[in-house]
C-alpha angles and dihedrals in degrees: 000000000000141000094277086042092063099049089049086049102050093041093055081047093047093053097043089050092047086052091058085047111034117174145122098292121152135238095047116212104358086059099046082049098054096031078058100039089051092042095049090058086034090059097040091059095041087048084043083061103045095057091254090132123241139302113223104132130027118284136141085260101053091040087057092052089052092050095046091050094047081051089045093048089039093062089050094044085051092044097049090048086043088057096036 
């Protein structure tokens, strides 16, 4: 996938992952993109890892890893504001 793919990609996995885990969080939109941008290749690392194979194309597969990593990234994001 290419560079635009992966955006897309992160910011359906952002929001999806923002609609598990509502809650007040700032920076809106641009933080939810980039929260799923960094947790789908977050994901995809930590599922590289695991044995759970690659992800070099879109699949379901692929699309629940970057969830889960935008959820993983999300929590921390929440922890270290809560903290700030």
């Amino acid at each position: 996938m290419g560079i635009l793919s992966w955006i897309v990609f992160g910011l359906i996995a952002g929001a999806l992952a923002k609609w598990i885990m509502p809650g007040d969080d700032p920076g809106g939109l641009f933080i939810t993109t980039g929260i799923g941008v960094v947790g789908a290749f977050v994901g995809g690392y930590i599922g590289t890892m695991m044995g759970l194979g690659t992800v070099d194309g879109f699949d379901i597969r692929s699309f629940f890893i970057a969830i889960g990593g935008a959820i993983i990234l999300l929590a921390g994001y929440r922890m270290v504001k809560k903290k700030g």
